[in-house]
KESEDO-86074 format. One record per residue (C-alpha): x, y, z. Coordinates in nm, 4 decimals. Layout:
% residues N
((X; Y; Z))
...
//
This chain:
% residues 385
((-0.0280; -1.0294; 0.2553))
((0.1765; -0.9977; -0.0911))
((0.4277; -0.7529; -0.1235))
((0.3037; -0.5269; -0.4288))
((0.4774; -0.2845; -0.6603))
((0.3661; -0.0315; -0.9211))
((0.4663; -0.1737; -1.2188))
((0.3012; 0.0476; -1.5403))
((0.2248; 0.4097; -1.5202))
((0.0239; 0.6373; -1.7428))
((-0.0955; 0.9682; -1.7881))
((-0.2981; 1.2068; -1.9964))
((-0.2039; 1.6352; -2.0136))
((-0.4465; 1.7758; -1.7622))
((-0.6217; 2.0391; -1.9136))
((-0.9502; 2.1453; -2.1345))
((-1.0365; 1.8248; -2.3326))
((-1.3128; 1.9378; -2.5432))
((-1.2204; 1.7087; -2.8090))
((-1.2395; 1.3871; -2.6261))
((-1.4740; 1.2480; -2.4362))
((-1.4533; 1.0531; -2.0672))
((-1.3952; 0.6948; -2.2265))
((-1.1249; 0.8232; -2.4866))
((-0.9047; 1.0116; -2.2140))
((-0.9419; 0.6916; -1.9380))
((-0.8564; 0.4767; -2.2674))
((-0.5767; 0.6538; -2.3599))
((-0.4340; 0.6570; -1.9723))
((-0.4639; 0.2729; -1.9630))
((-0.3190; 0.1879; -2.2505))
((0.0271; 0.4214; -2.1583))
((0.0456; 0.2320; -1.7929))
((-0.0205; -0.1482; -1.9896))
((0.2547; -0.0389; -2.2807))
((0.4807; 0.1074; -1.9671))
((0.4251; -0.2516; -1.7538))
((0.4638; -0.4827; -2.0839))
((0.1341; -0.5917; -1.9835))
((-0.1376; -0.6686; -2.2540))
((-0.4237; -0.7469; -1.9925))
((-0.5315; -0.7032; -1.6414))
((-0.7274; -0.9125; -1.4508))
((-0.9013; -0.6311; -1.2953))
((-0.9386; -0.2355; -1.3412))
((-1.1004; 0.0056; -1.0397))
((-1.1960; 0.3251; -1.1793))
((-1.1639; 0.6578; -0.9247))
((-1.4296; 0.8908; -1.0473))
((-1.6710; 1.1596; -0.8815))
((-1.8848; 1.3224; -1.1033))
((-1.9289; 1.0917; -1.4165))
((-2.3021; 1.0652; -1.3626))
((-2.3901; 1.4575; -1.3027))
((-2.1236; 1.6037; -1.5744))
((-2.1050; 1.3375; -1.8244))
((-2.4483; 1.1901; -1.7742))
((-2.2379; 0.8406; -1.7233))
((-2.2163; 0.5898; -1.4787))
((-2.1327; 0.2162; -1.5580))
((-1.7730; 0.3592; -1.6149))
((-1.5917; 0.0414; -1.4704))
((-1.7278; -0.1539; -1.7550))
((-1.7305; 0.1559; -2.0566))
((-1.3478; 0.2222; -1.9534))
((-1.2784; -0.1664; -1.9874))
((-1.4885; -0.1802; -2.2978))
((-1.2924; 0.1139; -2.4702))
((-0.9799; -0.0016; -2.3403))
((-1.0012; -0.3176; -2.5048))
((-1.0517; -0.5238; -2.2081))
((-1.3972; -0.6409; -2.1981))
((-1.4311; -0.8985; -1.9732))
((-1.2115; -0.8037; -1.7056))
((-1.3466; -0.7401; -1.3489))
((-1.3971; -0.3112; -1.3578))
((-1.5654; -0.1089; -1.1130))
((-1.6129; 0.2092; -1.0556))
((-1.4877; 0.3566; -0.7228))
((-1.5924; 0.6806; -0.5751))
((-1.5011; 0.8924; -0.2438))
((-1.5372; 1.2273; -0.3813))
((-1.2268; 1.3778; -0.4693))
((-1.0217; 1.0907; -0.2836))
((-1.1575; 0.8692; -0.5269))
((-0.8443; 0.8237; -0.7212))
((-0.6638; 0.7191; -0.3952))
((-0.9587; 0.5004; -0.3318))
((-0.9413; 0.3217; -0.6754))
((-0.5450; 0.2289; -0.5710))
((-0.6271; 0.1678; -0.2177))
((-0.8528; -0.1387; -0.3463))
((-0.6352; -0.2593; -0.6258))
((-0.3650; -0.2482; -0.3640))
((-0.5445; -0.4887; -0.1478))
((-0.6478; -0.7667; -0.4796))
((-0.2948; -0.7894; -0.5052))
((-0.1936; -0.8030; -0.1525))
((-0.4324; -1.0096; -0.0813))
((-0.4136; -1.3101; -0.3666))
((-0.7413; -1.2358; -0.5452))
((-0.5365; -1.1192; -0.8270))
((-0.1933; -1.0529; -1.0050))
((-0.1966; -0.8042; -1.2199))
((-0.4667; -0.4911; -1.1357))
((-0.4695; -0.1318; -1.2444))
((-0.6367; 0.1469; -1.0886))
((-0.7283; 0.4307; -1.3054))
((-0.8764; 0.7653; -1.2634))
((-1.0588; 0.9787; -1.5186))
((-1.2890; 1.2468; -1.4850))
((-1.4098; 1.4713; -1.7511))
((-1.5319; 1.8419; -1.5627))
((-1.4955; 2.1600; -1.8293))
((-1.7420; 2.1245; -2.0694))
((-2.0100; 2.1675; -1.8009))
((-2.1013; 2.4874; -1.6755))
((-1.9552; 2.6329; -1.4171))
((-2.2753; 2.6617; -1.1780))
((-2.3360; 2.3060; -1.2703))
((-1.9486; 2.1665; -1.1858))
((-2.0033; 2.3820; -0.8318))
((-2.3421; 2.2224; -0.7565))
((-2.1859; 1.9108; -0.8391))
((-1.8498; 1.8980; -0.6267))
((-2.0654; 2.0281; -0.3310))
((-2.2450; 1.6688; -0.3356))
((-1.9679; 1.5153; -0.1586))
((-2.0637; 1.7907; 0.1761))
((-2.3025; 1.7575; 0.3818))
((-2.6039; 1.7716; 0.1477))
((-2.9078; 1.8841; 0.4055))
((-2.6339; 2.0898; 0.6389))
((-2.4205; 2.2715; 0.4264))
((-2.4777; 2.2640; 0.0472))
((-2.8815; 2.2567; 0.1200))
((-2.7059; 2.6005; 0.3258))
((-2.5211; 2.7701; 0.0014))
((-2.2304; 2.6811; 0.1229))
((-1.9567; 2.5350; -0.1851))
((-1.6461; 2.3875; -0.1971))
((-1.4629; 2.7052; -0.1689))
((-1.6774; 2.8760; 0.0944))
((-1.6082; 2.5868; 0.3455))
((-1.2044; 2.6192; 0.2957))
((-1.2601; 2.9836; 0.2965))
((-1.4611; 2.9018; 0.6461))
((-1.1384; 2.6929; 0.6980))
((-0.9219; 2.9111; 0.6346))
((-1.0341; 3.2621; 0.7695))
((-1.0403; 3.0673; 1.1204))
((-0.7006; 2.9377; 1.1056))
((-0.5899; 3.3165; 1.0419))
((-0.7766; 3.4092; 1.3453))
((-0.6399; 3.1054; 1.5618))
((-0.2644; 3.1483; 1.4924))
((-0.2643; 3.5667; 1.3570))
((-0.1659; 3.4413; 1.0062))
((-0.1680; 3.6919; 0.6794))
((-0.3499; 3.5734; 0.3545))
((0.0042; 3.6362; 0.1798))
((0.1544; 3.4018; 0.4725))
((-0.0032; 3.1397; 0.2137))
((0.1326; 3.2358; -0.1020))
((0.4635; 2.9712; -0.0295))
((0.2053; 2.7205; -0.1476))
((0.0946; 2.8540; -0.4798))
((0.4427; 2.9836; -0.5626))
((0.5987; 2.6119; -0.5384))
((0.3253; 2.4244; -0.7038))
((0.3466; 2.6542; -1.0257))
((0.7227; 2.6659; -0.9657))
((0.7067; 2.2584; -1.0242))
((0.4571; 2.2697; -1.2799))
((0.6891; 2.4342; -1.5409))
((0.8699; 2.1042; -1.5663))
((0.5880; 1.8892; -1.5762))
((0.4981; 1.8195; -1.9588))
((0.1608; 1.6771; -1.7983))
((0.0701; 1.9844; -1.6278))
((-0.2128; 2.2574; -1.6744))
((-0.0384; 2.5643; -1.5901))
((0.2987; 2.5762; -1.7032))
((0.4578; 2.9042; -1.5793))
((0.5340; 3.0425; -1.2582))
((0.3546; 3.2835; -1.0660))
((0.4604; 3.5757; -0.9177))
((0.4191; 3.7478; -0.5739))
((0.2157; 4.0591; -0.8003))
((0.0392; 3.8066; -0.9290))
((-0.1317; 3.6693; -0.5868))
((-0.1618; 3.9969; -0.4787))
((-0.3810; 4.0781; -0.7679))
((-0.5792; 3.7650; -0.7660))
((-0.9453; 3.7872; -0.7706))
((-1.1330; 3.6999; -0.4384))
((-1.3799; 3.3783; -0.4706))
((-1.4745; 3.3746; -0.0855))
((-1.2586; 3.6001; 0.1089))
((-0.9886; 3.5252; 0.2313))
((-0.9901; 3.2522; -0.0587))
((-0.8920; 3.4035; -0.4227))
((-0.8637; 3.2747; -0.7197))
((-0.4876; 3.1662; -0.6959))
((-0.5300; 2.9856; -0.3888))
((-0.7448; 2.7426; -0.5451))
((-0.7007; 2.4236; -0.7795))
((-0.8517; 2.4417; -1.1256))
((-1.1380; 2.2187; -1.2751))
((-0.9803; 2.0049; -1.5220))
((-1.0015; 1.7201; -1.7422))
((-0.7425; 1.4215; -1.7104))
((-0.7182; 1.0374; -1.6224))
((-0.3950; 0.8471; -1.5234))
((-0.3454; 0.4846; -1.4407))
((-0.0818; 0.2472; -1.2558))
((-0.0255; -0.1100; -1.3116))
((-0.0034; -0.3168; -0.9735))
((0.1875; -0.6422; -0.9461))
((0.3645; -0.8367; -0.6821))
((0.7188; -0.6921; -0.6247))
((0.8435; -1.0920; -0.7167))
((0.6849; -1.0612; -1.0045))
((0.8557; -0.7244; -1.0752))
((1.2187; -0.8810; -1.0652))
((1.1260; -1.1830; -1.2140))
((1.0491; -0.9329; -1.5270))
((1.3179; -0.7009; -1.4889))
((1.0155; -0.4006; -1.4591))
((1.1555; -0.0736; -1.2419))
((0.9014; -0.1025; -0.9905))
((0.7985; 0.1007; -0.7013))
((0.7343; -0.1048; -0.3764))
((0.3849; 0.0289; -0.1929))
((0.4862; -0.0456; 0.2054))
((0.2041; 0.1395; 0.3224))
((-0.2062; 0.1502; 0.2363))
((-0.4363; 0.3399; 0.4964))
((-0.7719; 0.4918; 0.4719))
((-1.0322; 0.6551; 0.7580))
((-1.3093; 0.9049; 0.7850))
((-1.4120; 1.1845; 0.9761))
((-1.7485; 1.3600; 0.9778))
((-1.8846; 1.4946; 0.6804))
((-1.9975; 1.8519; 0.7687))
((-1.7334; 2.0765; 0.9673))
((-1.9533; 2.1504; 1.2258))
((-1.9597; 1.7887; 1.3474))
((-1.6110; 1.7846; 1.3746))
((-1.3840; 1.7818; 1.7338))
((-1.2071; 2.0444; 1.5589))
((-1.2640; 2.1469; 1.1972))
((-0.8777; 2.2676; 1.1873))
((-0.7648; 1.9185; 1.2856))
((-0.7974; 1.6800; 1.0123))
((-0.8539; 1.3584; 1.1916))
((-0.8360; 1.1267; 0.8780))
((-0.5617; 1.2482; 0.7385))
((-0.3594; 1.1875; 1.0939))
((-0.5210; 0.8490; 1.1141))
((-0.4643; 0.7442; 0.7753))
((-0.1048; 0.8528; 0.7858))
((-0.0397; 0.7031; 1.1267))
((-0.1586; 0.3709; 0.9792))
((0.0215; 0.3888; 0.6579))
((0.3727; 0.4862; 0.8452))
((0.3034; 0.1965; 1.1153))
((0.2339; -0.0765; 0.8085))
((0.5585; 0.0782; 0.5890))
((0.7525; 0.0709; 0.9502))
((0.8664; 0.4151; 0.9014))
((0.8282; 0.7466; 1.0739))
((0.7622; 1.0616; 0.9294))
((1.0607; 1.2345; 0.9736))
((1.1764; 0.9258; 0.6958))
((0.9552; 1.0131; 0.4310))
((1.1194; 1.2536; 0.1418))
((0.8530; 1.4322; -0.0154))
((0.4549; 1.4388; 0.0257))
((0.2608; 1.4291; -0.2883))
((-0.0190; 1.6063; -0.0975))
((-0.3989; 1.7431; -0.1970))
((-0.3472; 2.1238; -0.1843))
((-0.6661; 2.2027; -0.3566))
((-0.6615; 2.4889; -0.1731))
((-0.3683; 2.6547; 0.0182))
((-0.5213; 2.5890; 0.3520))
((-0.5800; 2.2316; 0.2791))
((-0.2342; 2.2162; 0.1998))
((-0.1075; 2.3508; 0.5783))
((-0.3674; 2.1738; 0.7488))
((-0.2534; 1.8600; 0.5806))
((0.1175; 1.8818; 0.6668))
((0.0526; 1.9470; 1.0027))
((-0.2036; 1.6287; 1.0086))
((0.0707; 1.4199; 0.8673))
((0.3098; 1.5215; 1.1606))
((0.5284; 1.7458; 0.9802))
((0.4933; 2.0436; 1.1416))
((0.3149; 2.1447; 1.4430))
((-0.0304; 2.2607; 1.4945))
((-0.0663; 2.6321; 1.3676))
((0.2763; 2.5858; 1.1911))
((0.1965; 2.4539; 0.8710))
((0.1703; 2.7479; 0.7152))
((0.5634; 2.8429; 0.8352))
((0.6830; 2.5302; 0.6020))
((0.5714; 2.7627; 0.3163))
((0.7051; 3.0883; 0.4427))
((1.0325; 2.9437; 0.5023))
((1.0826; 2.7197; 0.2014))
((1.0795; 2.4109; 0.3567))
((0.8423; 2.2839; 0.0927))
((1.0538; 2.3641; -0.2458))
((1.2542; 2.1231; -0.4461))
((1.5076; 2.2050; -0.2274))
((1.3628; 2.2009; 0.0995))
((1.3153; 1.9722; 0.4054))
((0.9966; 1.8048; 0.2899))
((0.9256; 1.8859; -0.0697))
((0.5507; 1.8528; -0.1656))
((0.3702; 1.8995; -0.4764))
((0.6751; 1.8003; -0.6990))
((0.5356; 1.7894; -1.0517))
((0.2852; 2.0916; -0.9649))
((0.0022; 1.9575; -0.7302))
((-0.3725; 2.0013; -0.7599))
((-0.3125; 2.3773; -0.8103))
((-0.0912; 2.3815; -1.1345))
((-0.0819; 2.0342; -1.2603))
((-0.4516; 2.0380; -1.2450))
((-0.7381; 1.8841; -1.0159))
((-0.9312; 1.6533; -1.2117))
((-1.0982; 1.5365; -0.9057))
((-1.1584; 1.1579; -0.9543))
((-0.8333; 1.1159; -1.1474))
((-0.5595; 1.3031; -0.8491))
((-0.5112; 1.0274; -0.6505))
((-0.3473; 0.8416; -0.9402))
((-0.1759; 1.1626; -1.1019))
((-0.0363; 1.1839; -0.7591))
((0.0991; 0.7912; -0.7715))
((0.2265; 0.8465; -1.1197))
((0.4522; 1.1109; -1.0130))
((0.5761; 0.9707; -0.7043))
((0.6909; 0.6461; -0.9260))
((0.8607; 0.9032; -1.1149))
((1.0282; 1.0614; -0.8347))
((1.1514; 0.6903; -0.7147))
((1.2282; 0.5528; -1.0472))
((1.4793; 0.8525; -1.0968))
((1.2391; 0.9785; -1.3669))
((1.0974; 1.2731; -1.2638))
((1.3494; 1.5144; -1.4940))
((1.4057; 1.8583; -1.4024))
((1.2106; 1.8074; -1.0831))
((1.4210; 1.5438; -0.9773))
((1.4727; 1.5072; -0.6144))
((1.8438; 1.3461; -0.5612))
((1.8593; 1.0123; -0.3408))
((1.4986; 1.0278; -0.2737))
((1.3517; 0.6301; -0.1432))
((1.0417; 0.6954; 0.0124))
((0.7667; 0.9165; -0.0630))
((0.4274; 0.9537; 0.0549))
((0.0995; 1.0039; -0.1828))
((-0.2109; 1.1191; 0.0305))
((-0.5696; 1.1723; -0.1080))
((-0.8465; 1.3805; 0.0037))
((-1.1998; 1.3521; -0.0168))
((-1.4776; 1.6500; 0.0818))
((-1.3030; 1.9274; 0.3200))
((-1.1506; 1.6105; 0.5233))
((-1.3807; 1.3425; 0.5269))
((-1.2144; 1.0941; 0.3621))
((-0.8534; 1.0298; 0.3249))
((-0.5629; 0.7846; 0.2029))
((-0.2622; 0.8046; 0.2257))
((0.0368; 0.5316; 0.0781))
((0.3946; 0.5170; 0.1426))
((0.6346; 0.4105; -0.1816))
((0.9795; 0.3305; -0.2052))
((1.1910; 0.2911; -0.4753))
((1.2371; -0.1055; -0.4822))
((1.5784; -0.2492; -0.6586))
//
């Protein structure tokens, strides 16, 4: 296997894109990572994208992205594991590289949700549960984390402000991030105000539906030096499953493929945890955000939500997540995250990242999420010369 690097990265604001459609926001996100690399043309392009075919009444997008892009001819597939299907898209292009098929491969992800209604965008993110067993049931994307996380209050004797650590550093983050959907910080009134969706889930506990696509350029690290090109090594690529439906699960508050993936990914990097300096994780919803950390091994089961409370989390903490605003400020546009969350950790390591800069910081950790814990992929970076 090749050593590979992110090479190129690009990025589109996250936001309400009613002016341009799916092809013209994954176009413009290619384009950025190519002009970043100094690359005029891949040799292949995987596309992460969920909903294409329900909200945009598109599929084919490998092929429309290349087309629009201005590189029709290349290899280009669409790639899709629900809202992990960013991670997915890199996960593969990762591995063409790696594994000789090809030099130079981006992974993009676009999705284009807000001009749809909002019945229509619920119906449609509930397609990646359990179709006959839970969203045959009623039960959406919010009611399962809300099933989620009204039984991890129960469990461990947790508040619903005992989460608020989680919104309160994304938006904190987001204020720096030019890129980013909400821009402003929120305040403790604020959450205690917010609207309930599915008690104990409100409104500010939850990622928005958004429109965005970014995109990274993948080369092998030699190639990298060889070009002078501020790459970002990737040491570590996992993915795994669990079941689909919660109810099937050995324990719906353990997420199984996040701890495998992670496991894998830190055993291929040849790091441990407790080396990694901040998680680019999927907090589309506070809970998923706790349960997540503790999956990944940094805190203990039931503890999670302590890593908030105590501001281990922040910029300035021991394990800083979320650090250009997450899925709940900087946006979750669900097929595109995966790569959002890639573009900002290259920022982090290439010293780039601004305001939100994390000093001395040489590996991070990007993990992915698809369905309430189905899917999941996680990759370990490091800053490389």
């Amino acid at each position: 296997m090749r050593d590979v690097s992110i090479v190129g990265i690009g990025q589109t604001p996250v936001g309400e894109h009613w002016e341009k459609p799916l092809r013209i926001l994954g176009m413009e996100a290619v384009r950025a990572a190519l002009s970043d690399a100094g690359i005029e043309r891949p040799e292949a392009l995987y596309v992460g994208n969920m909903l294409s075919g329900q909200l945009s009444r598109q599929e084919n997008v490998g092929a429309l992205l290349a087309d629009h892009a201005g590189l029709r001819g290349v290899e280009a597939i669409k790639v899709e594991a629900a809202c992990g299907s960013g991670g997915a898209a890199l996960r593969l292009a990762y591995l063409a590289v790696a594994g000789g098929s090809a030099d130079i491969v981006m992974a993009c992800g676009v999705e284009k949700m807000t001009e749809a209604p909002s019945a229509e965008i619920t119906r449609a993110l509930a397609t990646a549960a359990d179709a006959e067993y839970e969203a045959d049931q009623g039960l959406s994307f919010v009611a399962l984390n809300a099933l989620l996380m009204r039984r991890y209050m129960h469990e461990y004797g947790y508040r619903k402000e005992d989460f608020w650590g989680f919104a309160l550093n994304a938006h904190a983050n987001a204020v720096n991030n030019p890129y980013a959907m909400f821009r402003r910080p929120l305040s403790q009134k604020a959450l205690a105000e917010a609207k309930a969706i599915v008690e104990p889930v409100s409104l500010l506990d939850s990622s928005p539906v958004a429109d965005g696509a970014a995109a990274v350029v993948l080369a092998p690290t030699e190639f990298a030096r060889r070009h002078n090109l501020p790459a970002v090594r990737i040491l570590g690529s996992a993915a795994a499953t669990d079941a689909v439906a919660l109810h099937d699960r050995r324990d719906p508050l353990v997420m199984s493929a996040v701890e495998v993936s992670v496991q894998r990914a830190l055993a291929q990097a040849k790091v441990g945890v407790e080396d990694i300096d901040f998680v680019e994780l999927h907090d589309a919803f506070s809970i998923m955000a706790a349960l997540s950390l503790e999956a990944s091994g940094f805190a203990p089961r039931g503890q999670g939500v302590r890593l908030a409370m105590e501001g281990e989390i922040t910029l300035q903490g021991r394990i800083p997540i979320c650090t250009m605003g997450g899925l709940k400020a900087r946006g979750h546009p669900v097929g595109a995250t995966g790569i959002y969350q890639a573009v900002e950790a290259a920022l982090q390591l290439r010293g780039a990242a601004g305001a939100n800069q994390l000093p001395g910081c040489r590996l991070g950790m990007i993990q992915n999420i698809g369905g309430s814990g189905a899917f999941a992929v996680t990759h370990v970076l490091e800053r490389a010369f």
